[in-house]
C-alpha positions in Angstrom: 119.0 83.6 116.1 118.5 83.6 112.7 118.0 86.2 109.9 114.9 84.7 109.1 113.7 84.6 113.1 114.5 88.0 113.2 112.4 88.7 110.7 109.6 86.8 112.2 110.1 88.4 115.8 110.5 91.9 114.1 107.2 91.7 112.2 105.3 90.0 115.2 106.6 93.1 117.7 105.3 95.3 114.9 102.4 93.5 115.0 101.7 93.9 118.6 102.5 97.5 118.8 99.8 97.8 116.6 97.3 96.3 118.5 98.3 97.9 121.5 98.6 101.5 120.1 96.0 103.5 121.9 95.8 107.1 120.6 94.5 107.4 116.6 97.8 108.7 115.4 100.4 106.5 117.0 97.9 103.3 115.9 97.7 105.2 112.2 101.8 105.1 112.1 101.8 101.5 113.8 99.6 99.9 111.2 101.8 101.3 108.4 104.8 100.1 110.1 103.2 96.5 110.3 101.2 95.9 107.5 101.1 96.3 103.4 99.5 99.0 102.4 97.5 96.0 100.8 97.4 93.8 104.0 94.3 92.2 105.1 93.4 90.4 108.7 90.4 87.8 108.9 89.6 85.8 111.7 85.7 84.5 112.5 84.7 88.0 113.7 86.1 90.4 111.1 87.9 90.7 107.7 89.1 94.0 106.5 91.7 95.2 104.3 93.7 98.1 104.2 95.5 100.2 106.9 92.7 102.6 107.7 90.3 98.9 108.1 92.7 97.4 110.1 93.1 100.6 112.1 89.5 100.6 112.9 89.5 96.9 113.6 92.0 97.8 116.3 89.8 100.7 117.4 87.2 98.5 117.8 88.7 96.0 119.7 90.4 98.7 122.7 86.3 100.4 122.7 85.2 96.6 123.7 87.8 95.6 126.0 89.2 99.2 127.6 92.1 98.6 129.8 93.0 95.6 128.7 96.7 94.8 126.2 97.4 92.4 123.7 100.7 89.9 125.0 102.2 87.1 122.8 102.5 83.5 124.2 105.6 81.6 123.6 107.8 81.8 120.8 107.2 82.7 117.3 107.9 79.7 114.8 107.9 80.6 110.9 109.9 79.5 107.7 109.6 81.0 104.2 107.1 84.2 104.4 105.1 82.5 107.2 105.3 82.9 110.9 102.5 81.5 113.4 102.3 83.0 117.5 99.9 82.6 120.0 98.8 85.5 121.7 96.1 86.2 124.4 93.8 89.9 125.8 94.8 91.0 129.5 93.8 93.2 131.9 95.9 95.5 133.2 94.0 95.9 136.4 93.7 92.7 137.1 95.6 90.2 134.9 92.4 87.9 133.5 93.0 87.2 129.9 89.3 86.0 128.8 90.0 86.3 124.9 93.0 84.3 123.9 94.2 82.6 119.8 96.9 82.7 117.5 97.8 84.1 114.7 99.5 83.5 111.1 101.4 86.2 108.6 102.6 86.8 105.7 104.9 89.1 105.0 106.3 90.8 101.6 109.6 91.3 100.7 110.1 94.1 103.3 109.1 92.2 106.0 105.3 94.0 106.6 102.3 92.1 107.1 100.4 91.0 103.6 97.7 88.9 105.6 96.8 88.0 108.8 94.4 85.2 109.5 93.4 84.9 113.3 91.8 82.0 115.2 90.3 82.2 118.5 90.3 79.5 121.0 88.8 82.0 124.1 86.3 84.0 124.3 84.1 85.1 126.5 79.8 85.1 126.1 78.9 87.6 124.0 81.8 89.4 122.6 
């Protein structure tokens, strides 16, 4: 593996530890592991900026779906400061996944998250 695939895969686990943080203080110290303090995330639903945006972003997302974790699909494929994953929402009490996309990043010279865009390809009525 690469240098550069590292740094793709390193970002990406940040990434998801993020999203999967559940208490307010380890998702505070997860989104300042993973992103700028700058960063910014946009996908059809939301844009925000900022750690303590993307934080309640995050938030929001775990008070809509409890119960359920955010698991990447495949591999993560990148070059230059660009990396691109597909990811998808399951339950851990049953193992549906109704909202499902992928992501691509940015990152700065220290490997954190500058921007996020998102696309969805599932989701469910109403969300």
């Amino acid at each position: 593996m690469s240098e550069n695939t590292d740094r793709y895969e390193n970002a990406v686990a940040r990434y998801f530890e993020a999203w999967n943080a559940g208490e307010p203080e380890a998702l505070t110290k997860a989104v300042a592991a993973a992103w700028s303090v700058e960063g910014t995330y946009t996908d059809p639903l939301a844009t925000v900026t900022g750690h303590t945006e993307i934080a309640g972003l995050i938030a929001g997302a775990h008070a809509q779906f409890p119960g359920f974790a955010f698991r990447p699909l495949g591999t993560v494929d990148g070059h230059h400061d660009t990396a691109r994953f597909a990811w998808e929402l399951v339950s851990e009490a049953d193992g549906s996944a109704p909202v499902a996309g992928f992501d691509v990043i940015t990152l700065d010279a220290d490997g954190r998250i500058r921007s996020v865009l998102g696309f969805l390809d599932r989701v469910p009525a109403g969300a």
